[in-house]
N, C-alpha and C positions, 0 to 999 in steps of 0.2 A: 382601604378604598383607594390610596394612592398607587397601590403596589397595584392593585388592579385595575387600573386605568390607565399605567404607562405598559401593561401587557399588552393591553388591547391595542395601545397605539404604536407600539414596534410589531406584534403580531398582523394588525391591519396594515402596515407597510411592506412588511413579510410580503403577506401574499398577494401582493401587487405587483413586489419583483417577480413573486413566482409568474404570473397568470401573464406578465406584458414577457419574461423571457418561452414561457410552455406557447404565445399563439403566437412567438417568431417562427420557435422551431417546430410548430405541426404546420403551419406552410411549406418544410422544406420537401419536396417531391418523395428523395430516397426515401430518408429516415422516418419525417413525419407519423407516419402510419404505425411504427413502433413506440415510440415515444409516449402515448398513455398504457400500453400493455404492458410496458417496462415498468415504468412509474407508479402505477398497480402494484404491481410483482413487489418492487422494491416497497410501498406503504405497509403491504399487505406484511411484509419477514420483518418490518420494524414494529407494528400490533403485535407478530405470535410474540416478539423477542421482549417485550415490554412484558407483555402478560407473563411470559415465566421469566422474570427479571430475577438476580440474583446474580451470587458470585462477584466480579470486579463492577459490571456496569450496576448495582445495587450500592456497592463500595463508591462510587465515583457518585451517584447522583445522593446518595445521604450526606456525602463530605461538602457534594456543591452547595447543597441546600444551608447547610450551616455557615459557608463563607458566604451565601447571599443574605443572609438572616446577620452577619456582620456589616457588610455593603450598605444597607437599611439603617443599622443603628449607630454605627461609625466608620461612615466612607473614609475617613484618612487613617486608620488601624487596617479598614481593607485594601487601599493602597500600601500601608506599608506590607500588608501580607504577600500581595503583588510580586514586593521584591524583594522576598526574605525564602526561607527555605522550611520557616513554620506558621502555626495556625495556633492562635489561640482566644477564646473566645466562647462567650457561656458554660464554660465547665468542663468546655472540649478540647480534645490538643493534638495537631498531629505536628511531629516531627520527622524530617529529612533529613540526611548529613550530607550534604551536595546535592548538584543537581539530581530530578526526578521529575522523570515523563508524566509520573502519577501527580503529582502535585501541580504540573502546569495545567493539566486536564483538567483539574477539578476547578482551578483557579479559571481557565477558559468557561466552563460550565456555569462557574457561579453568574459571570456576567452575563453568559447566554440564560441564565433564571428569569434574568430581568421577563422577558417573553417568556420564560418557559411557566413562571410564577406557580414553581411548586407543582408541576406535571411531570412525570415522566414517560412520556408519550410524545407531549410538544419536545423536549428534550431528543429526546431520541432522533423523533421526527426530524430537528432543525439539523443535525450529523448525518442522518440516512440521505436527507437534502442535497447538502454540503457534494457528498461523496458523488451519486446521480446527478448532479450536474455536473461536477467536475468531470465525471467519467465518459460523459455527453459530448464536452466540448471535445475532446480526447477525438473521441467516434469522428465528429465535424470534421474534426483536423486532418486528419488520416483521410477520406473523403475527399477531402478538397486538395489535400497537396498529393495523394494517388490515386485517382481516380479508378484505375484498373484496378486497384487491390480491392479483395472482397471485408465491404463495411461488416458483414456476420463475424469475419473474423473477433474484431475489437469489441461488438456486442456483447457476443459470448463469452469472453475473458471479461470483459468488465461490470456486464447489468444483466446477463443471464448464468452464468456458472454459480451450482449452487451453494457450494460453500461461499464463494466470492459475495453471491446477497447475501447471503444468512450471516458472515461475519461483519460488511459491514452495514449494517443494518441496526439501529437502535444505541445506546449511549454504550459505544467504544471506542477506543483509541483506533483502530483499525479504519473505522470510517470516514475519521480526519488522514489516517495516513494514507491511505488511497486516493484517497480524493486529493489531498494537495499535490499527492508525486504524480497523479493522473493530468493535474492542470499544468504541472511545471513541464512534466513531456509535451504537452500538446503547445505551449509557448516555443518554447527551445524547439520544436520541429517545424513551428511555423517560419523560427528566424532561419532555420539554416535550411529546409529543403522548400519551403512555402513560400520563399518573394518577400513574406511580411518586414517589411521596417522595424527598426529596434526604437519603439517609441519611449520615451522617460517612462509615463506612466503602464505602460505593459513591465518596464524594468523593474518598477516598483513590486508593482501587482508580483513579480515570479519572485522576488527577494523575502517580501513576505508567505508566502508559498513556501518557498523553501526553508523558511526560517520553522512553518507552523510543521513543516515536515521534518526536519530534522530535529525540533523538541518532540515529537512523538516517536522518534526511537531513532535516535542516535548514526547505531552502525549502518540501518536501514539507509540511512536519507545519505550516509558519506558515500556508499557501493554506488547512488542512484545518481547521485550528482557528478561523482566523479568518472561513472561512463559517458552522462552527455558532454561535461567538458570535454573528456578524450574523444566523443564523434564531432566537436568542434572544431576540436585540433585536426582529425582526418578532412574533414571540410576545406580548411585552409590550407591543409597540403594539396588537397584536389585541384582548388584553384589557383593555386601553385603553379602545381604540374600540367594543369591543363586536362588531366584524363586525370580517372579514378584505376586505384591499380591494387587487389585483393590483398597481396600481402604487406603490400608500405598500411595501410590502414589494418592489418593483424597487429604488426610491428609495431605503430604509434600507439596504439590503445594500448600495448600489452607493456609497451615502455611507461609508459603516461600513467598506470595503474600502479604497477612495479616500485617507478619512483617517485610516486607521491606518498606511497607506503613506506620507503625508505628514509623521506626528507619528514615525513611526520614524526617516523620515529627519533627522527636527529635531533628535531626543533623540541622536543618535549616526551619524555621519559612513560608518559601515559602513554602514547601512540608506540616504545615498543615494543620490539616482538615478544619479549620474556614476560611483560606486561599486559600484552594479548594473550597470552596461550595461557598463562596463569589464570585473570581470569573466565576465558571459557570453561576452563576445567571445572574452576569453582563454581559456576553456571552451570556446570555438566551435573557432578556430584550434588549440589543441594535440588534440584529438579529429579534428579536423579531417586535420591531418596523420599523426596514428596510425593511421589509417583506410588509408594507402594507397593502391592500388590498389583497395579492395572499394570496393564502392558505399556512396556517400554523400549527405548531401543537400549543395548547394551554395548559398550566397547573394553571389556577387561582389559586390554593392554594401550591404550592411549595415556598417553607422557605429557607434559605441558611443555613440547619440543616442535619448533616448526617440521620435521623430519616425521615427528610419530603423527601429524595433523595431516601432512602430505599422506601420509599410507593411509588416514581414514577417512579422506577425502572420498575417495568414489563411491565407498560404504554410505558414507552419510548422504551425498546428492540425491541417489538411490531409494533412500531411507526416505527422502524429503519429498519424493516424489511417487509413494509407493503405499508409506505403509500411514495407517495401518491398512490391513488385509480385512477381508468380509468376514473372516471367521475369527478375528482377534477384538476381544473384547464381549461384552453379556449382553452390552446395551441395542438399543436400536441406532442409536447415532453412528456408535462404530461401524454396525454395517450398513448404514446409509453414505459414512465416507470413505469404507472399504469397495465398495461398490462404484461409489466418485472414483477414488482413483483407479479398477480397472478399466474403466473408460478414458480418463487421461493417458493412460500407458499407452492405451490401444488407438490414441490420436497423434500420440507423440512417434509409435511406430510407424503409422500411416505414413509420417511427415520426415521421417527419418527415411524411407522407402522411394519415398517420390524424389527427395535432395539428392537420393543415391543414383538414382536416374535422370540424374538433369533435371527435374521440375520443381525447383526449388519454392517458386511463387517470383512476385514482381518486386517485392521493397529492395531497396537500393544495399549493397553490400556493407556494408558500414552501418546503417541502423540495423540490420539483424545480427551483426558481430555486439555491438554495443548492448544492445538488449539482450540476447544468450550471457553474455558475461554476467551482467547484472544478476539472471536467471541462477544461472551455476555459482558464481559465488555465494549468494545470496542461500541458496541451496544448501551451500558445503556449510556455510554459519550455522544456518538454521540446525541442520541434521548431527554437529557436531557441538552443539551449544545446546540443546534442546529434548534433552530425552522423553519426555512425555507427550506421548503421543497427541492427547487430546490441545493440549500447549503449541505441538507443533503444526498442528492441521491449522490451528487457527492464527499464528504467526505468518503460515508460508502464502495467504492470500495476499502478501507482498508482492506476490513473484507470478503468480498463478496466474493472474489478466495478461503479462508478457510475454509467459511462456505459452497460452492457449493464442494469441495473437501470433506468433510466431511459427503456432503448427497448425494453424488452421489460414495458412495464406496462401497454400500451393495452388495448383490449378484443380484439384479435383476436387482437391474442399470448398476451392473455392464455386464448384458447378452444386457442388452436394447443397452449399448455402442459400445460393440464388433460388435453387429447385425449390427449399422451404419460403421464400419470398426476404431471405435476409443478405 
């Protein structure tokens, strides 16, 4: 009875935040009018994803349920669980040997039970939440600090692409990492291109952002953090200089990238290189072989050598942005994301067409360097860490809202957008 009456009363709070932030933003003229067909869309891919629940998010909501079912009978064993790297408790036991993504999630989850009280639905719901808002404020941001850039663009990459719903949609780690890196870009672009004030509490608000994004996957959160600081740094050279100038902003980003990678590796022996490509590999090979029979990607002569990583770097971007193909694989999924990505190839050509011609779009030179890098690294990780296909389609909707933002900004997408009313 008690457990079910403090659901009610953080769930009744719940959607109070929802329903006074949902009649701010359907007042707002542009967006408003998409704002519940979105929010639909998104309820609607957290129900299918619930209903065929299984695999990691079935993993995650059975392990939270068991740390809430501790929280209940001895909150100070669940605090100590909090800060430990294991679980033990009625007969069950999970074990960690260091840090793990999986285990913060599930320790995140147990506390979001409180409300969820044994649903995996509200569960899902409260992450599919999380993420569509976060990806909302993003859309605003962009809106408000360029107004000529077309809003379709950011939609589409964030609350319409459809792997981008379907992955983060319903209890996965995806739907916390999008969502937090979605709200820490829309901060960070409000201080440096938006006027906005760097208020204590907005600073708190992006530190824990960033904190909740970088425990959901590590390499993920350093690529993403480490190109807004480097478009910081171009910032302050800008008003420096007085004028923004294409290649001192290549230069400092690609300095700023370069040697934060070099001084990581200085300060601590985990950050180096030999200790990077070691283990990708080992990441490469055990996915590798978990993969099977299904289709994969293959690289027979990759070395754990930054040299033999450089040569299969374009293979893998490629890989990451490509396959699989409509005819690889038995399933219907495969060809429902073989099919996704000849459409993305065939937006990224458009976009690559129009840049070649002078019509790049309006965002300022510096955030689409910053964001492409994010893209392509991010890319080259994924594709050469990553062989299983099905693993990697759903890892790279990291990248995907960035890179659909960045090729759907020119002028013609941007008329193709408006035409549809986005």
């Amino acid at each position: 009875m008690k457990q079910l009456l403090v659901a009610l009363v953080l769930n009744s709070g719940l959607l109070l935040l929802v329903w006074r932030w949902l009649r701010l933003r359907l007042a707002e003229p542009l967006l408003g009018r998409w704002l519940l067909p979105l929010l639909a869309l998104k309820v609607l891919a957290c129900a299918v994803a619930t209903y065929f629940i299984g695999g990691d998010p079935l993993y995650y909501f059975g392990w939270s349920c068991s740390v809430n079912q501790q929280l209940w009978a001895d909150p100070a064993a669940w605090l100590h669980t909090l800060g430990s790297n294991e679980f033990h408790f009625g007969g069950r036991h999970l074990v960690f040997h260091g840090f793990s993504n999986t285990l913060f999630f599930i320790k995140l989850l147990s506390g979001l039970q409180l409300a969820g009280n044994g649903s995996a639905l509200l569960m899902g719901l409260y992450c599919s939440l999380f993420c569509f808002v976060a990806s909302w404020e993003l859309v605003r941001a962009v809106v408000r600090i360029w107004p000529a850039t077309p809003a379709g663009a950011v939609l589409v990459g964030f609350l319409m692409w459809p792997s981008v719903v379907y992955w983060t949609s319903g209890i996965t780690k995806e739907s916390l990492l999008v969502g937090s890196g979605a709200a820490v870009v829309a901060l960070v672009l409000g201080w440096l291109y938006g006027g906005r004030r760097v208020r204590p509490g907005a600073v708190v608000l992006a530190l824990a952002l960033a904190v909740l994004h970088f425990q959901m996957r590590f390499f993920f959160a350093g690529l993403l953090l480490a190109v807004l600081s480097g478009l910081g740094l171009i910032r302050v050279a800008e008003r420096l200089l007085g004028r923004s100038r294409r290649e001192v902003a290549v230069l400092l980003l690609a300095g700023w990238l370069l040697g934060g990678a070099w001084m990581l590796g200085e300060i601590s022996p985990v950050f180096s290189l030999n200790k990077f490509t070691s283990r990708l590999l080992i990441n490469y090979h055990t996915l590798q072989q978990n993969s099977g029979s299904r289709p994969h990607l293959n690289y027979p002569d990759l070395r754990p050598t930054g040299t033999s990583l450089l040569q299969h770097t374009p293979q893998a971007v490629a890989a990451t942005l490509s396959r699989p193909w409509p005819w690889e694989g038995s399933g219907v999924l495969y060809v429902a994301a073989g099919l996704e990505n000849l459409l993305l190839l065939a937006l990224l050509l458009w976009a690559a067409i129009e840049t070649a011609r002078g019509r790049p779009g309006s965002l300022p030179f510096a955030v689409v360097v910053a964001l492409l890098a994010y893209c392509l690294l991010l890319a080259a990780l994924l594709g050469l860490s990553t062989p299983n296909l099905g693993t990697l389609n759903r890892y790279r909707v990291a990248l995907l809202p960035y890179l659909l933002w960045l090729g759907l900004q020119h002028p013609h997408a941007a008329r193709w957008l408006r035409r549809i009313g986005l």
